[in-house]
N, CA, C and O atoms as CSV, one atom per row, in Angstrom:
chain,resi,resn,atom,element,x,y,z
A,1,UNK,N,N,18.122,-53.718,-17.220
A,1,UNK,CA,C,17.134,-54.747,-16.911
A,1,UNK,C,C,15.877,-54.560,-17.753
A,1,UNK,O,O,15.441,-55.535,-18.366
A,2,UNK,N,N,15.272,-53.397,-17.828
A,2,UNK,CA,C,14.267,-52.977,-18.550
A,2,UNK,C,C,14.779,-53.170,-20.322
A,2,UNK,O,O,13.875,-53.081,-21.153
A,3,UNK,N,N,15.723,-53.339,-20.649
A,3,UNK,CA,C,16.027,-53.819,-21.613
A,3,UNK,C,C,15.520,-55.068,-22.580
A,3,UNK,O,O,14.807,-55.316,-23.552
A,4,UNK,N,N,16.579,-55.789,-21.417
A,4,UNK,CA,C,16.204,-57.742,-21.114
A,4,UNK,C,C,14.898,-57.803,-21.311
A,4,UNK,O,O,14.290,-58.210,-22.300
A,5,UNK,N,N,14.405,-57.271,-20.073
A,5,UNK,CA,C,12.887,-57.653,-20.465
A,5,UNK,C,C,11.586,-57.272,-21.616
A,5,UNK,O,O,10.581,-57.969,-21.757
A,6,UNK,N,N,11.913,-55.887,-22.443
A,6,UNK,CA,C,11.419,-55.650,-23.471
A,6,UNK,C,C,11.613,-56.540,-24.311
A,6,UNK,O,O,10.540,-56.948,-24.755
A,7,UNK,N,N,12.939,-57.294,-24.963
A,7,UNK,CA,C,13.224,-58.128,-26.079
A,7,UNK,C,C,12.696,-59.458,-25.095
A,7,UNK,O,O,11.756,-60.004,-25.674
A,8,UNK,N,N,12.892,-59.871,-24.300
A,8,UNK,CA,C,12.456,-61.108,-23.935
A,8,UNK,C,C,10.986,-61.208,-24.347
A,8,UNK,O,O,10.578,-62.210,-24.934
A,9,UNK,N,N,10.066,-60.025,-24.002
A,9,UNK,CA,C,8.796,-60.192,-24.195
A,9,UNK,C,C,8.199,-60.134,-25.691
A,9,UNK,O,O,7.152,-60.637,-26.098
A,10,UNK,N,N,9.597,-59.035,-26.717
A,10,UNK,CA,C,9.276,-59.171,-28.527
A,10,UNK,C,C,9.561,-60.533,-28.754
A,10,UNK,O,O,8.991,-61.100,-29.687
A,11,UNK,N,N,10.483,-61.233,-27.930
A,11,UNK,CA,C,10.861,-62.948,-28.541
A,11,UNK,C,C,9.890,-63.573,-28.040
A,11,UNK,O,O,9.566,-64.493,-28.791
A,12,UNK,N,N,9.257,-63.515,-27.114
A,12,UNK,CA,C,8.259,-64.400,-26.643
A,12,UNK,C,C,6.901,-64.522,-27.737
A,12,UNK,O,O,6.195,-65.510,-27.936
A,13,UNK,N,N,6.801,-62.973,-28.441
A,13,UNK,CA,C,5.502,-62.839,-28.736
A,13,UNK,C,C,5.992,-62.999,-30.755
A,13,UNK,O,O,5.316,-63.536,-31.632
A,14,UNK,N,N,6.840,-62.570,-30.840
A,14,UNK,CA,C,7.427,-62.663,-32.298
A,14,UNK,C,C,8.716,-63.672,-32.910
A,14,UNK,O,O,9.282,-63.672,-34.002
A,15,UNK,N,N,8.870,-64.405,-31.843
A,15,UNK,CA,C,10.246,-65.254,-32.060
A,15,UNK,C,C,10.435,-66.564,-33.182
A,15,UNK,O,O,11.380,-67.076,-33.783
A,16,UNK,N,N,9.232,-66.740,-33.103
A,16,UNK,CA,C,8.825,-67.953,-34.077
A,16,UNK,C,C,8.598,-67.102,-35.678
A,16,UNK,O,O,8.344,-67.746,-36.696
A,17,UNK,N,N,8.728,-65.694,-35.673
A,17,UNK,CA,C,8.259,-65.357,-36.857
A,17,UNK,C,C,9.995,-64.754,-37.696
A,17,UNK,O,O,10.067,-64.326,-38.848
A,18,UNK,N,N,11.327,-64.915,-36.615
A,18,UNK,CA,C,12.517,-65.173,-37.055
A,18,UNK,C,C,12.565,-66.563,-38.057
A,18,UNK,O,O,11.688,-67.421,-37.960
A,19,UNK,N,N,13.557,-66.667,-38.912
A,19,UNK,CA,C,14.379,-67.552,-39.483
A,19,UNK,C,C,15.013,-68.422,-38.163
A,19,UNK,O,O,15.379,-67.881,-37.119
A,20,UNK,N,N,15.070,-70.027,-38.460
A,20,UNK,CA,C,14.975,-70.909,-37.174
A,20,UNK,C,C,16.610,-70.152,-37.039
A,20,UNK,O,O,16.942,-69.717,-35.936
A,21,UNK,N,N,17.424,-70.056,-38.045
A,21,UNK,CA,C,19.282,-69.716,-37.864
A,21,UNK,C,C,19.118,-68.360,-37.080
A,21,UNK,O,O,19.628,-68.382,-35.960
A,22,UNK,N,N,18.494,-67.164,-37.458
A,22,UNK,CA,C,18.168,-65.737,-36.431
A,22,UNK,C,C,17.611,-66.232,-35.592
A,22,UNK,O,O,17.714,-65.369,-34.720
A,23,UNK,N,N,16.930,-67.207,-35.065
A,23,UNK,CA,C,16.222,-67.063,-33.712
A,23,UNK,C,C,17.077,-68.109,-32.786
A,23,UNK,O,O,16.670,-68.286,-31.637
A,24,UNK,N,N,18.134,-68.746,-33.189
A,24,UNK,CA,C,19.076,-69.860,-32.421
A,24,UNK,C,C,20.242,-68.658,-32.337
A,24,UNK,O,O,20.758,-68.687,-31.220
A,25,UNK,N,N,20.795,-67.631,-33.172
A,25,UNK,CA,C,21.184,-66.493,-32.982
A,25,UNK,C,C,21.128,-65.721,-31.862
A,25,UNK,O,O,21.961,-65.380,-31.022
A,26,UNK,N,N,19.911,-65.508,-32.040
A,26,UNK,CA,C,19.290,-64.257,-30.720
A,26,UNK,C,C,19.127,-64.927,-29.647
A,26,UNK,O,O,19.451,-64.203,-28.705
A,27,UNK,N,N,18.775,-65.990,-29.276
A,27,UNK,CA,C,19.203,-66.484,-28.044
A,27,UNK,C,C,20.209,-66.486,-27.334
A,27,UNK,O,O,20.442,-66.078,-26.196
A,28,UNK,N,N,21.027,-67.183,-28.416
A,28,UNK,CA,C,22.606,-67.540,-27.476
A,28,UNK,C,C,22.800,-66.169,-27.356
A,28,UNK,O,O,23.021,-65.857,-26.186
A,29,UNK,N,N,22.799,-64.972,-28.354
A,29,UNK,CA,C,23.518,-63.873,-27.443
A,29,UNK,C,C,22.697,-63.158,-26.865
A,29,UNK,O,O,23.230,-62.351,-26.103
A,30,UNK,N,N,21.201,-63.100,-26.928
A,30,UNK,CA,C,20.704,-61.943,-25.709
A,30,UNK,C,C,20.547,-62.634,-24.617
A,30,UNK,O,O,20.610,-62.030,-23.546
A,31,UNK,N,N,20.291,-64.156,-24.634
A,31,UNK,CA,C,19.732,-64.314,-23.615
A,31,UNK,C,C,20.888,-65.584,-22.818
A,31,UNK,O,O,20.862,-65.752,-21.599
A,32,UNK,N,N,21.800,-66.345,-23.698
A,32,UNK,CA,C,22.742,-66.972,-23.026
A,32,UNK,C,C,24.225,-66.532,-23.026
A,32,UNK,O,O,25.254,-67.208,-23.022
A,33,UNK,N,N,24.045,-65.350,-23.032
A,33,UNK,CA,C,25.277,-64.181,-22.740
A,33,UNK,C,C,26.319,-64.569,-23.889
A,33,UNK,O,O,27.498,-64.556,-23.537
A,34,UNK,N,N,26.091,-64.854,-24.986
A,34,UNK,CA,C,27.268,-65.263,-25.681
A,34,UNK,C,C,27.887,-63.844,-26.702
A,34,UNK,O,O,27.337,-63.123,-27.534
A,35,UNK,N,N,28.953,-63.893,-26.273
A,35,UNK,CA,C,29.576,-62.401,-26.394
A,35,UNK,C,C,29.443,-62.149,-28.382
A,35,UNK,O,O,29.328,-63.218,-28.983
A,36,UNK,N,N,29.452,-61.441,-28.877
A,36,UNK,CA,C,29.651,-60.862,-30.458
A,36,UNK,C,C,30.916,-61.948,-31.176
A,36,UNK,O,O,30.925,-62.680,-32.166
A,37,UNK,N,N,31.525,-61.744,-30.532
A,37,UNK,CA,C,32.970,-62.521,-30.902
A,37,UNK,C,C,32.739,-64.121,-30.877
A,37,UNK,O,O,33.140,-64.965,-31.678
A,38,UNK,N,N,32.091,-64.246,-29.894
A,38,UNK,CA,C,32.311,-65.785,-29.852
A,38,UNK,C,C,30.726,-66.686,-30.409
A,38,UNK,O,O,30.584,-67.902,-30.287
A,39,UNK,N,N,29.637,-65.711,-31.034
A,39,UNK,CA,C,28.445,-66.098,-31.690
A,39,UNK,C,C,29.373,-66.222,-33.348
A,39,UNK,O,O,29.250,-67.104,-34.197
A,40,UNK,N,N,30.025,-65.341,-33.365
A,40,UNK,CA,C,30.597,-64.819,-34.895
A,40,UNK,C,C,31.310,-66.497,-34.935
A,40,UNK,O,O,30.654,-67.397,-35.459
A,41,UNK,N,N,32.587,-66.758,-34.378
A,41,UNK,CA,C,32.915,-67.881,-34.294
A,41,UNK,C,C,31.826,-69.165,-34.393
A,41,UNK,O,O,32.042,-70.020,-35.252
A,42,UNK,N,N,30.936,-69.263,-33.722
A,42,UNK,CA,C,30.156,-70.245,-33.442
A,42,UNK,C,C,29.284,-70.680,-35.252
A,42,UNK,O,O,29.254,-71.761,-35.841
A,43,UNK,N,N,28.703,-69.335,-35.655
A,43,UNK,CA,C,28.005,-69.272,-36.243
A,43,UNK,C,C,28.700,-68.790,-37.695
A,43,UNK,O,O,28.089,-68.036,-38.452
A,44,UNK,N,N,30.001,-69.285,-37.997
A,44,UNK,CA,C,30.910,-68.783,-39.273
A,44,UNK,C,C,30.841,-67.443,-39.537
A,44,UNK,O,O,31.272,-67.010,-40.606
A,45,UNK,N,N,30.408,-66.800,-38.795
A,45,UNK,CA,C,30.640,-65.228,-39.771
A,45,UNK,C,C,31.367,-64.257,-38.948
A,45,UNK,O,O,31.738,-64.507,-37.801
A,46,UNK,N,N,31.581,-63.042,-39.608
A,46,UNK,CA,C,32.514,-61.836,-38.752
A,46,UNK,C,C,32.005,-61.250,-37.746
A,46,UNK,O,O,30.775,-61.220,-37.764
A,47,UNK,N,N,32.608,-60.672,-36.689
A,47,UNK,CA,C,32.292,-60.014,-36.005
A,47,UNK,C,C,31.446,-59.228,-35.989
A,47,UNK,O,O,30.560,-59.306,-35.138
A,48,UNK,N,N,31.464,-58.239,-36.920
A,48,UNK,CA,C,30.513,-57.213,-37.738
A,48,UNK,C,C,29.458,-57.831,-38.296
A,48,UNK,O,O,28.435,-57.147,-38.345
A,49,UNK,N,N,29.385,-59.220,-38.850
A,49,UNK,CA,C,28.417,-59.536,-39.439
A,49,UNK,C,C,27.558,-59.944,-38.344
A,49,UNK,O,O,26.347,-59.822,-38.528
A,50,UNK,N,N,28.097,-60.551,-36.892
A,50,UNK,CA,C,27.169,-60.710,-35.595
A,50,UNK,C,C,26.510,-59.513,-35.358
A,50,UNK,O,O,25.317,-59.527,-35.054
A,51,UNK,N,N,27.178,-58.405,-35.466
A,51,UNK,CA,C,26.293,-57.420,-34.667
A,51,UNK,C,C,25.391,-57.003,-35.784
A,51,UNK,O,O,24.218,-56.721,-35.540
A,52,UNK,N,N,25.912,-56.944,-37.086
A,52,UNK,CA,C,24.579,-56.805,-38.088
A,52,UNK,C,C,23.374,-57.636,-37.856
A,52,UNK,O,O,22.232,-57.210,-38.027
A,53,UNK,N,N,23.538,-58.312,-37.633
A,53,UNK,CA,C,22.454,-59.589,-37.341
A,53,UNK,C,C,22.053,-59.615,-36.196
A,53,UNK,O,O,20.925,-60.106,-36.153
A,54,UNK,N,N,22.419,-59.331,-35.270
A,54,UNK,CA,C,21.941,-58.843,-34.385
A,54,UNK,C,C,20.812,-57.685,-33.664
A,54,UNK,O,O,19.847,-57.719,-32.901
A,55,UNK,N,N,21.938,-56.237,-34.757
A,55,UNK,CA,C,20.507,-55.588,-34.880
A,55,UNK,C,C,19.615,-55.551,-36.291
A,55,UNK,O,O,18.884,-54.599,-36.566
A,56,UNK,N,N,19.765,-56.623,-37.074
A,56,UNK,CA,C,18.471,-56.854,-37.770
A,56,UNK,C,C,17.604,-57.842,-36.714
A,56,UNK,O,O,16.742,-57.033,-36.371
A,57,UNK,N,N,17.399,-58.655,-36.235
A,57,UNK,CA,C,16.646,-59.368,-35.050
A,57,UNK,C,C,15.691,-58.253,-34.290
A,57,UNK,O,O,14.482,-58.205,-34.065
A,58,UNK,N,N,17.095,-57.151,-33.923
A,58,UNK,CA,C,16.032,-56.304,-32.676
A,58,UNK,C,C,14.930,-55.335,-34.053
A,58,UNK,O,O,13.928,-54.728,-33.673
A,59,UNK,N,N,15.158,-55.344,-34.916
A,59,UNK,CA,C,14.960,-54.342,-35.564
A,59,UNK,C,C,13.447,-54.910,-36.028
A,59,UNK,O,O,12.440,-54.316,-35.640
A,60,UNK,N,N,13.338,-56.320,-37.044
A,60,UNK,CA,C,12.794,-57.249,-37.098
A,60,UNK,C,C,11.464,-57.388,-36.041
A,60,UNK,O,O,10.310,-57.232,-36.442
A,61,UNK,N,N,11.838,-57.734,-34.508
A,61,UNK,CA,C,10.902,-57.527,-33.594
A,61,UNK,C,C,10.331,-56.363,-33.081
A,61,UNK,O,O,9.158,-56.272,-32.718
A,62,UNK,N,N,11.057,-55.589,-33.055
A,62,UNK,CA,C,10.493,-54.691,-32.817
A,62,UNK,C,C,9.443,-53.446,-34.489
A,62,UNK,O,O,9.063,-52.284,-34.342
A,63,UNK,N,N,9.336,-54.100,-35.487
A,63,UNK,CA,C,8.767,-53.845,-36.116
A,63,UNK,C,C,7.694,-54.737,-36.423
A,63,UNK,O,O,6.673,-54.392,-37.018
A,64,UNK,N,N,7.934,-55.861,-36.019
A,64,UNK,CA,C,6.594,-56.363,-35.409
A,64,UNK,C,C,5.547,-56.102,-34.867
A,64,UNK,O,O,4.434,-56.514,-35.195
A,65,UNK,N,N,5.936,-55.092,-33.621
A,65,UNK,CA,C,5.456,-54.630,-32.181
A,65,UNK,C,C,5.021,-53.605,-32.945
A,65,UNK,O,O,3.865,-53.336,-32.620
A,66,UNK,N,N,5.484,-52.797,-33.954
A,66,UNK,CA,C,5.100,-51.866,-34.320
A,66,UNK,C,C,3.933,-51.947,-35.154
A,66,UNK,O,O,3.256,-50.923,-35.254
A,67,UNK,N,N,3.657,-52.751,-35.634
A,67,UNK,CA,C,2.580,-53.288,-36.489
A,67,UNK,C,C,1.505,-53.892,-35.944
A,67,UNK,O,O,0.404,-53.606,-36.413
A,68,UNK,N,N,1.579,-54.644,-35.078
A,68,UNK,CA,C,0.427,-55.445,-34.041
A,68,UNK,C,C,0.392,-55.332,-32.650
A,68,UNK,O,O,-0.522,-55.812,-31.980
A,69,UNK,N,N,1.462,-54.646,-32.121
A,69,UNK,CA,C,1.105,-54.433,-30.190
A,69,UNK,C,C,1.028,-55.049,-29.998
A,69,UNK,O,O,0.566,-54.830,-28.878
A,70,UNK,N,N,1.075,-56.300,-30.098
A,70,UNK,CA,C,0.676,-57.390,-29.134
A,70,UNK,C,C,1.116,-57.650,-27.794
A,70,UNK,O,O,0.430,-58.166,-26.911
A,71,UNK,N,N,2.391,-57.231,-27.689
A,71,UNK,CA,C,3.169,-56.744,-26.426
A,71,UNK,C,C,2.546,-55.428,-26.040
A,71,UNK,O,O,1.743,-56.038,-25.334
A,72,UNK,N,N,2.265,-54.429,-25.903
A,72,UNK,CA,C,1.700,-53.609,-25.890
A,72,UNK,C,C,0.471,-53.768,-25.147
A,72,UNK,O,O,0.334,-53.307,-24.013
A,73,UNK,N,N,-0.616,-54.550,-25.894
A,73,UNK,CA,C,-1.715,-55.083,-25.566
A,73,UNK,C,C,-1.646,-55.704,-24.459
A,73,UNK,O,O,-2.210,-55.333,-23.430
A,74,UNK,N,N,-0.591,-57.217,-24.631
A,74,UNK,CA,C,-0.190,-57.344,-23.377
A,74,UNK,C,C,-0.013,-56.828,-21.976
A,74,UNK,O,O,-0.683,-57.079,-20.974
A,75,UNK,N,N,0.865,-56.178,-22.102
A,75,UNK,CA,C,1.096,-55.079,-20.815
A,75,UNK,C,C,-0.140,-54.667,-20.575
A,75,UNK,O,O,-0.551,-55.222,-19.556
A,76,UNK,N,N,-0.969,-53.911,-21.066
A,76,UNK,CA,C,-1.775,-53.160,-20.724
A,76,UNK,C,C,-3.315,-54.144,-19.987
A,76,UNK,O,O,-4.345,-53.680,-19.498
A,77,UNK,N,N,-3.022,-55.164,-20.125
A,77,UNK,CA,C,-4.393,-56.414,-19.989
A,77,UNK,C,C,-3.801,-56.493,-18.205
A,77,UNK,O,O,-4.396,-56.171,-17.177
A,78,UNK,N,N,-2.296,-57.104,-18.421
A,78,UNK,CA,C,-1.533,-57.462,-17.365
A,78,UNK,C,C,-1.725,-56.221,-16.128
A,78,UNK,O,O,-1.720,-56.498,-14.929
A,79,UNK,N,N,-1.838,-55.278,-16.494
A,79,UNK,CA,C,-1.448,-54.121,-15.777
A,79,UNK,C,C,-3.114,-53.956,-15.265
A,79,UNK,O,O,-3.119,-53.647,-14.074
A,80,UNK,N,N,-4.282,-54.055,-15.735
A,80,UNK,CA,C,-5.670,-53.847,-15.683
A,80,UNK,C,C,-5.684,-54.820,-14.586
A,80,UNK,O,O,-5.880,-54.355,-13.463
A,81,UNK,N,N,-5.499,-56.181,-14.712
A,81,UNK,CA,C,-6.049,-57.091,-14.302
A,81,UNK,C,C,-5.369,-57.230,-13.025
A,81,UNK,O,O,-6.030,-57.873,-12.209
A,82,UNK,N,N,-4.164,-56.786,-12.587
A,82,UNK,CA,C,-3.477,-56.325,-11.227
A,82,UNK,C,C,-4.287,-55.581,-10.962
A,82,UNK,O,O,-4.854,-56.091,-9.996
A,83,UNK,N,N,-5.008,-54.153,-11.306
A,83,UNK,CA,C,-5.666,-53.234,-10.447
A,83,UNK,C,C,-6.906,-54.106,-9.964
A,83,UNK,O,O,-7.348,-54.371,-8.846
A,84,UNK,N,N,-7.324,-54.477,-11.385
A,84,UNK,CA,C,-8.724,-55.209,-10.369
A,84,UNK,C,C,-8.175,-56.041,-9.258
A,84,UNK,O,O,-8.872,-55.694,-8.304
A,85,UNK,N,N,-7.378,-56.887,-8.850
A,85,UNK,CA,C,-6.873,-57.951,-8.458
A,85,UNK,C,C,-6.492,-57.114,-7.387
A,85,UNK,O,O,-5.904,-57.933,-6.682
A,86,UNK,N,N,-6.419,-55.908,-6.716
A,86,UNK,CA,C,-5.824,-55.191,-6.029
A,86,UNK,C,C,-7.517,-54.465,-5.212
A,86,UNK,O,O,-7.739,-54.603,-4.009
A,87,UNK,N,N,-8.324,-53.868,-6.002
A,87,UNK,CA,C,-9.835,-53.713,-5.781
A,87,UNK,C,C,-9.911,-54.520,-5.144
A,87,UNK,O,O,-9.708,-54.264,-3.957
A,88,UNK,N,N,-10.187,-55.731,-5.456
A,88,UNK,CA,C,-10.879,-57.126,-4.923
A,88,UNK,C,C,-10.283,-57.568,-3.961
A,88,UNK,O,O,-10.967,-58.112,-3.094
A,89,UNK,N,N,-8.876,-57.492,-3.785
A,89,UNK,CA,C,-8.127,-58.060,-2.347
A,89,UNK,C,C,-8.531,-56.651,-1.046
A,89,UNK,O,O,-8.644,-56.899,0.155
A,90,UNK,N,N,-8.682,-55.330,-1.609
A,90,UNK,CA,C,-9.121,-54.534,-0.573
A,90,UNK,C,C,-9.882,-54.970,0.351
A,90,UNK,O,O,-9.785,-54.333,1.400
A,91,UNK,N,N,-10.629,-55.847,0.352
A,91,UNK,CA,C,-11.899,-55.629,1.042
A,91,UNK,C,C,-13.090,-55.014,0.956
A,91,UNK,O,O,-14.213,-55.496,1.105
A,92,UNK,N,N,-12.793,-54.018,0.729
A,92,UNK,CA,C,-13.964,-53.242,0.335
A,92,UNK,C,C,-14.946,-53.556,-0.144
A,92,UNK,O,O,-14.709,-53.851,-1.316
A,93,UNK,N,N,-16.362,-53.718,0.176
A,93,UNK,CA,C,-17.646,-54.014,-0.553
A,93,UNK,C,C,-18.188,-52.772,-1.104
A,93,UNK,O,O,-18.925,-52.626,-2.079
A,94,UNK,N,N,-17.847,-52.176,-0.556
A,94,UNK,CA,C,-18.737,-50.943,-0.752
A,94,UNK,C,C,-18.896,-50.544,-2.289
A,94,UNK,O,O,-18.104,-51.045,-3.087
A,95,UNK,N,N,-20.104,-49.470,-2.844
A,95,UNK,CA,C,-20.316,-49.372,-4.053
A,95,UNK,C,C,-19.043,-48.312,-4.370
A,95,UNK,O,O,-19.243,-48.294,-5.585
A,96,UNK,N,N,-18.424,-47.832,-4.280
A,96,UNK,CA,C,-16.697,-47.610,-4.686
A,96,UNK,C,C,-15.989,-48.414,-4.763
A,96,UNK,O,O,-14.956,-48.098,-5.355
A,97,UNK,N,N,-16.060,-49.663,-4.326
A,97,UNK,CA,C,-14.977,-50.930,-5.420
A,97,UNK,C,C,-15.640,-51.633,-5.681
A,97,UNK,O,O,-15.245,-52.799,-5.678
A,98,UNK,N,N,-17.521,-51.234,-6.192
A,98,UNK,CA,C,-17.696,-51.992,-7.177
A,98,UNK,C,C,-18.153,-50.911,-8.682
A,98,UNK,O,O,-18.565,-51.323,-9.766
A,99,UNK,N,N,-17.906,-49.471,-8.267
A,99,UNK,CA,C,-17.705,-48.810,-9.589
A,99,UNK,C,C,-16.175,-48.902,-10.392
A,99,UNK,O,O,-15.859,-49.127,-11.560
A,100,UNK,N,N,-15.209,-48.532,-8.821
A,100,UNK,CA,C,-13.858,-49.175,-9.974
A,100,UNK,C,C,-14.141,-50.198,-10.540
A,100,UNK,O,O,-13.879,-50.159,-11.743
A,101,UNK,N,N,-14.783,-51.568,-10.012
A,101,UNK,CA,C,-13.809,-52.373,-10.485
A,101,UNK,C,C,-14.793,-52.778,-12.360
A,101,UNK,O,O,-14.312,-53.405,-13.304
A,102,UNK,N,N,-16.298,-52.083,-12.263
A,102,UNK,CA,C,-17.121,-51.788,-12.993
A,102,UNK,C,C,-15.881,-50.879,-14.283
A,102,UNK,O,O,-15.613,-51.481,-15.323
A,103,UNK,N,N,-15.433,-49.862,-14.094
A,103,UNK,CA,C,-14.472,-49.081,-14.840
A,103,UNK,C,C,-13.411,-50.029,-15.333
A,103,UNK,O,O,-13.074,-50.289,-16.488
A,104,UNK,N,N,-12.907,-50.543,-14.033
A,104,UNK,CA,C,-11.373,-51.587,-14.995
A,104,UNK,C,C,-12.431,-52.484,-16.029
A,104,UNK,O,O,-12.502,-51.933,-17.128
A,105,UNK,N,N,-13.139,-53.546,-15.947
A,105,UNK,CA,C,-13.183,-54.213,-16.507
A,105,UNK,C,C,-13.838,-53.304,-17.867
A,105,UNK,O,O,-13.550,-53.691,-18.999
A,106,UNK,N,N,-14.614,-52.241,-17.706
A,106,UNK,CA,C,-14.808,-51.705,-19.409
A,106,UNK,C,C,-13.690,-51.454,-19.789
A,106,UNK,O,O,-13.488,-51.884,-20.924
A,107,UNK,N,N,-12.516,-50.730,-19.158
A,107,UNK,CA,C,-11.173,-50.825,-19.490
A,107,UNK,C,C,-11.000,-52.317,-20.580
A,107,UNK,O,O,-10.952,-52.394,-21.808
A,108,UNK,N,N,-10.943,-53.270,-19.622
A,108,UNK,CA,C,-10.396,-54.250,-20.062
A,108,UNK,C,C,-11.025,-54.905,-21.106
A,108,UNK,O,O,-10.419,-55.822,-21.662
A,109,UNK,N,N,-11.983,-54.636,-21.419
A,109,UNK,CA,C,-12.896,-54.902,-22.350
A,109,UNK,C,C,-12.535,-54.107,-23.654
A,109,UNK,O,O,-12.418,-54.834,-24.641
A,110,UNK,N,N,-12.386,-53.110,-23.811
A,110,UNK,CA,C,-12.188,-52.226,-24.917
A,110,UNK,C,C,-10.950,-52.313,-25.187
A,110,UNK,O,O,-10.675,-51.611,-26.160
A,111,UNK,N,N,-9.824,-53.018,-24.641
A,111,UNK,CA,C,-8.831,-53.248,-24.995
A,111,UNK,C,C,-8.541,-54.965,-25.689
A,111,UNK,O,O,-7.585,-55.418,-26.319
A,112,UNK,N,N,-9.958,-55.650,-25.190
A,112,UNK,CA,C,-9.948,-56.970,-26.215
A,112,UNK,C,C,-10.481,-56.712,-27.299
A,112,UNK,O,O,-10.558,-57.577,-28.171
């Protein structure tokens, strides 16, 4: 599952920066289950040449990620902005959830 969702989130953030033929590719098989064999068929080429292409795609995005984080960045905004969002539903007034929530947001700040 943690899989799925890593490449779902490199296609979300890098998918448009595939070839339109690799990115109609990587769909049908990561994400509309279309088996090696039957993309190869679909898409004229060998078996072997699906899974080559295949992992040039993951390889592709994820050297993306490696270059700009943007997923990365992501997560980490997403993940900030739950804690505050978690501070703030406490209840708490008190000046301890308003130094956390003082801390997340420099957090979140230094990460824009």
């Amino acid at each position: 599952m943690e899989e799925i969702l890593e490449k779902t989130l490199l296609f979300d953030f890098y998918g448009e920066l595939l070839t339109d033929h690799q990115r109609a590719f990587y769909e049908d098989v990561v994400f509309n289950d279309m088996s090696l064999s039957e993309a190869a068929e679909v898409y004229g080429i060998t078996r072997q040449g699906a899974h080559d292409l295949l992992r040039r795609c993951d390889r592709m995005l994820e050297g993306y990620e490696a270059r700009l984080h943007l997923v990365s960045r992501f997560s980490n905004l997403r993940r900030i902005t739950r804690e505050m969002g978690a501070l703030l539903d406490s209840g708490d007034t008190g000046s301890g959830t308003f130094e956390a929530l003082k801390g997340k947001y420099s957090e979140l700040l230094a990460e824009i």
